[in-house]
N, C-alpha and C positions, 0 to 999 in steps of 0.2 A: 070525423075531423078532417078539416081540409088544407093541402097542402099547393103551395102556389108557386109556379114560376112565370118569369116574365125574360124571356129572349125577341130577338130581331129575328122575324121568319122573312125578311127581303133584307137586299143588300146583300153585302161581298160575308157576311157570317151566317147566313142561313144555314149552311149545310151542318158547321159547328153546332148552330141553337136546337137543330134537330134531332140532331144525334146524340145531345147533352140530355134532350126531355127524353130521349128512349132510356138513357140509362138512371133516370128519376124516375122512372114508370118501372126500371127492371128491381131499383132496389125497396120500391113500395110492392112490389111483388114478393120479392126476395124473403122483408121484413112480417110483409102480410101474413105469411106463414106459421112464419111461428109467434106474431103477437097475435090475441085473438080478443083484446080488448075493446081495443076497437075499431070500428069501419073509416079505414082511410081513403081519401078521395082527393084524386090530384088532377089539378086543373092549370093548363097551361096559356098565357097570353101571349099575343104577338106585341112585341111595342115600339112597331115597325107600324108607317100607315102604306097605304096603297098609292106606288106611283113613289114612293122615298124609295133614296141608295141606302138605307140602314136604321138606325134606330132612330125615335121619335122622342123627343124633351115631353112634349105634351102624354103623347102617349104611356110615356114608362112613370109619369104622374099618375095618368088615369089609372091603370092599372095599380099603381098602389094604394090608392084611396079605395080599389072596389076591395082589396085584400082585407083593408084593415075595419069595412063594414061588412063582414061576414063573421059574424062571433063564434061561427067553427075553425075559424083560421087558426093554425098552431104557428106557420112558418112560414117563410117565402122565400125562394131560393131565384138572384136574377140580382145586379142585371150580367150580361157578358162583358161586357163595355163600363170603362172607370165610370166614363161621365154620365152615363144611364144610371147607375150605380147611385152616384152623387143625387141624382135627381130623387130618387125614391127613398134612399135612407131618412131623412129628415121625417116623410110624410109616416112612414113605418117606424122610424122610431118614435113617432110623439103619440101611436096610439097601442106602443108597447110589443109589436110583434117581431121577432129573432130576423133576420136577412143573413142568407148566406152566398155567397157569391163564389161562382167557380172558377172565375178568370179576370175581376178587375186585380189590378194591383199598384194602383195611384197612389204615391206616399201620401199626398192629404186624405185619405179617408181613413186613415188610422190613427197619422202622428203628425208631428207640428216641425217647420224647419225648413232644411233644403230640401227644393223639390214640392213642397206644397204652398199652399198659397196664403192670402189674408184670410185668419178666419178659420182657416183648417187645423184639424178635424170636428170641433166644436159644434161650426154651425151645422153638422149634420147631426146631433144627438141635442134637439132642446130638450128632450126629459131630464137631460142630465145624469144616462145609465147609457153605459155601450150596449147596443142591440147588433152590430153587425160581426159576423164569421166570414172571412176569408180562407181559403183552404189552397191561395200559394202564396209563395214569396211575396213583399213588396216590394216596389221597385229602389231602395236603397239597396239591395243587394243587387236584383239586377245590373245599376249602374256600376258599381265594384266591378264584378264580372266580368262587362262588358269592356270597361277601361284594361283589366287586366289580360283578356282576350288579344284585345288591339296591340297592346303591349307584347306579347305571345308570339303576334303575325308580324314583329317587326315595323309599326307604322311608329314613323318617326313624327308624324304629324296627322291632326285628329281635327274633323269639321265637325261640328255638331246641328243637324238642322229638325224640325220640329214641323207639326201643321198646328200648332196653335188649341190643341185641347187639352182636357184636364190633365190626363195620360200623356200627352205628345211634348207639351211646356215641361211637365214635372219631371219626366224621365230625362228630357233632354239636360236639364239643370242639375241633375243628380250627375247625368255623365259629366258633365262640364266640372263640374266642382272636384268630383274623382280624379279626371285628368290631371287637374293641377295639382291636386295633393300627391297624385303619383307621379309626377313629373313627365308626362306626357304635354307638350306644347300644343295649344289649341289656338286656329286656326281663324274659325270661325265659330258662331250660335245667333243661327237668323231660324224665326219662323216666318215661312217660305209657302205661301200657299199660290195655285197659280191663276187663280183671277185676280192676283193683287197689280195692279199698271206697274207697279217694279219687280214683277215677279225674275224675267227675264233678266236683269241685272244684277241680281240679287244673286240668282241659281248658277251666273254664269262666272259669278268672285269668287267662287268655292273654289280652292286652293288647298290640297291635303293628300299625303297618302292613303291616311282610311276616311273615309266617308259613313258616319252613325247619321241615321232617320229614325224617329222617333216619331208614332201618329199613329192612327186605325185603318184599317186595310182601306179599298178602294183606288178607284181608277187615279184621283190626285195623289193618292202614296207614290202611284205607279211611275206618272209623268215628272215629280220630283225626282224622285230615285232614276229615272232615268237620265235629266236634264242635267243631273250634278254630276252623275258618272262618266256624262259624255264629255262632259268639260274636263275630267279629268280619268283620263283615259286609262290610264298605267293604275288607279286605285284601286284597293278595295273596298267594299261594303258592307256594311256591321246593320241589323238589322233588329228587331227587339221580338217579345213574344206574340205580340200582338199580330202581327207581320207575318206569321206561319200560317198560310191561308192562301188558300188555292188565286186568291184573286191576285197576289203577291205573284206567287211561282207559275202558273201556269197562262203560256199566250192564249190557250182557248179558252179560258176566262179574263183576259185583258192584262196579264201578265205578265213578266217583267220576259225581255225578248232570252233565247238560251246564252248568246253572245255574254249580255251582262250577267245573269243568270250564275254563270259560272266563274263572278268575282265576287259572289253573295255570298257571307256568312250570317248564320242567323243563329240567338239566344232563346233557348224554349222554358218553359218551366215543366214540362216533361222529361225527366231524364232518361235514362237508363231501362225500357222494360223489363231487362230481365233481373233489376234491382227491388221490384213490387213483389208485393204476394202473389201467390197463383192465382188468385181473383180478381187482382190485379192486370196481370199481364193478359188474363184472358178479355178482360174490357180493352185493354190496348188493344191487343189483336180483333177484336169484333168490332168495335166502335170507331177508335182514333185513328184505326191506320183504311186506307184502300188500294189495294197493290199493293203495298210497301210503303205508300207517300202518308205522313202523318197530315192527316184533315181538319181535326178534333183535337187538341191537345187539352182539353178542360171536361172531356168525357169520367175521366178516371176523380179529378174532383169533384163535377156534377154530380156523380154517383154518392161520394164519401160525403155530400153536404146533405143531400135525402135522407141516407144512413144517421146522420148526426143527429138532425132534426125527429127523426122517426123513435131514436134511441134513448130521445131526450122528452119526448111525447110519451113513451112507454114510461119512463119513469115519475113523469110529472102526476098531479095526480087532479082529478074533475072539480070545477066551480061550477056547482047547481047544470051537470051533466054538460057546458064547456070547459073547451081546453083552460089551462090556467097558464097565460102566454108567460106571466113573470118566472113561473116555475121550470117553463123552456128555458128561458132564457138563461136560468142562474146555473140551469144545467150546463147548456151550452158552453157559455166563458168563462173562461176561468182554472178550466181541471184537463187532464188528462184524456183522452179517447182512445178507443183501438177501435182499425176499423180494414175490415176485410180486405178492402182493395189499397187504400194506405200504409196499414200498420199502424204501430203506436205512432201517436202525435200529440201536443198541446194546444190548447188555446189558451192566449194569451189575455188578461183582463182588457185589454184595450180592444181585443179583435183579431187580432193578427196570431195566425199556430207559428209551430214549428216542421211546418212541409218548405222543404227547402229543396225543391228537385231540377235539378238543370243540366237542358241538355245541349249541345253544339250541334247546329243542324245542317246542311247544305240542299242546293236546288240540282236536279239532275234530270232532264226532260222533263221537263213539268212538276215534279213531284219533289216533298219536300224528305228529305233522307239521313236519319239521325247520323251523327258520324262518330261523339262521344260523350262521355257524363263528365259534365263539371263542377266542378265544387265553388260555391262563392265564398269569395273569401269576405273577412269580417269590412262593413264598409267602415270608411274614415270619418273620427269622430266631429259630429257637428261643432261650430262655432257654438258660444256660448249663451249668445244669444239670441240663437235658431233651437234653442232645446225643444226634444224631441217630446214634449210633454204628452201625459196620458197613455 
């Protein structure tokens, strides 16, 4: 039976998507042991091309279409990235295979409303059955969080800026709409990228004591989040999960300088390690952290979504000697799990569990340094006519 992932091995999350497959390979290991049913087999894509800063539209396609013609495929676990995510769900869900993803958390690939877009979550499920597992938070709570964070650090005033992706628009809209429901005044909401001929205008109106970026790591996070910070010198800066990544925190990867560095606050969806189970915390310490700087904060889900997939394989049972993907799946969504490096958790019928882990991070020579566990609070209920359907 064969088990798939698909990470970006180039660009600014390499080191994450590497670290994520070792701990897919430790819990097909893990599982191997004591299932003896049958022979599992894990195979890992890049969907990243050669010569790209990060993941590839084309590629995280290709790669799901070769998953879903192998009819030993039970599962697919990928992509890192929402809008890689977005690209492969459709083509995996129309030929019935489970996606479990360790670290997108884009409100439209679940639900409908603020923060997603036309069309979302639907046009990613033509079968018309949920196939996708997420195993963090999605970014309505983030945004909650994060508004209330800002709120915390006393910012009287709140810029919201984005680069323009799935992830980058929708988180930013989620904080925006939080703001106002929580009475934080908002300032500005430009997406800001900087080959635009009004980039420079644009980055230099920001006006605000905290400054929230929204987008996926790389060298344009970097030059935004600087450009804005210089213009406003006395600020600070609110950062999102996606953002916890060495190309963010560290100059020797292109990095944000220590100067600003140390007006960076950053939201993780890793909380707390010493709130996991011991198998847990021992993936945190092996995988996600080096030195102390959290690297990897999707290791400890990359793990628990093999385990899901593997547990839900073991119970499904053989069509004419294949897997029987529907029987993953019904496993999958929908009940209950426990799972060694988690704990108890749910999945929820649409897709979305109940792992709700976050954590306050800061940058300190380079390296990124948890500083506390925070709790989201419940986010603010949508307009009426942005219902969060499915």
């Amino acid at each position: 039976m064969t088990l798939w992932s698909s990470m970006a091995h180039r660009g600014p999350q390499r080191l994450q998507s590497r670290l994520v497959e070792r701990a897919i390979r430790g819990a097909v290991y893990d599982l191997s042991k004591r299932e003896q049913k049958y022979r599992v087999r894990y195979l890992a894509l890049d969907s990243s091309t050669a010569g790209g800063s990060g993941w590839d539209a084309g590629m995280a396609a290709q790669n799901a279409r070769r998953a879903t013609l192998d009819p030993t495929t039970f599962a697919y676990i990928g992509e890192v990235e929402s809008g890689a995510t977005a690209v492969a769900l459709p083509i995996l869900n129309q030929a019935g295979v489970l996606q479990l993803t360790p670290s997108s958390t884009a409100e439209g690939l679940t639900v409908s409303g603020v923060g997603a877009g036309p069309g979302e979550p639907y046009q990613y499920f033509p079968s018309g059955r949920r196939t996708l597992v997420r195993l963090v938070g999605r970014d309505g709570m983030q945004g909650a969080l994060t508004v209330e964070l800002a709120k915390g650090r006393r910012c009287e005033s709140l810029s919201v800026l984005n680069d323009g992706s799935i992830y980058g628009a929708g988180l930013a809209e989620i904080v925006t709409f939080e703001a106002q429901a929580r009475g934080l005044p908002v300032t500005a909401t430009r997406t800001v990228q900087p080959q635009d001929d009004a980039y420079r205008a644009q980055v230099h109106a920001v006006r605000a004591a905290c400054i929230f970026y929204a987008g996926e790591p790389g060298k344009n996070a970097v030059r935004v989040i600087t450009d804005a910070a210089r213009a406003n010198p006395n600020s600070q800066v609110l950062l999102p999960d996606a953002l916890i990544n060495r190309s963010i925190s560290d100059p020797r990867w292109g990095g944000l300088s220590s100067a600003l560095a140390r007006r960076v606050t950053l939201v993780g969806t890793l909380g707390d390690p010493a709130l996991y189970p011991a198998s847990g915390r021992a993936l945190i310490d092996g995988l996600s952290t080096l030195g102390g700087s959290l690297v990897a904060p999707a290791v400890v889900s990359g793990y628990a979504a093999a385990e899901l997939a593997l547990g839900c394989l073991s119970r499904s049972r053989l069509v004419k000697g294949l897997p029987n993907r529907s029987s993953v799946i019904a496993c999958a969504v929908g009940h209950r799990h426990l799972s060694r490096v988690l704990g108890s958790y749910r999945v929820l019928r649409r897709g979305d569990t109940t792992v709700h882990a976050y954590g306050q991070y800061r940058i300190s020579r380079g390296q990124i340094l948890f500083s506390k566990q925070l709790r989201a609070p419940k986010p603010t209920p949508r307009p009426a006519a942005s219902s969060q359907a499915g």
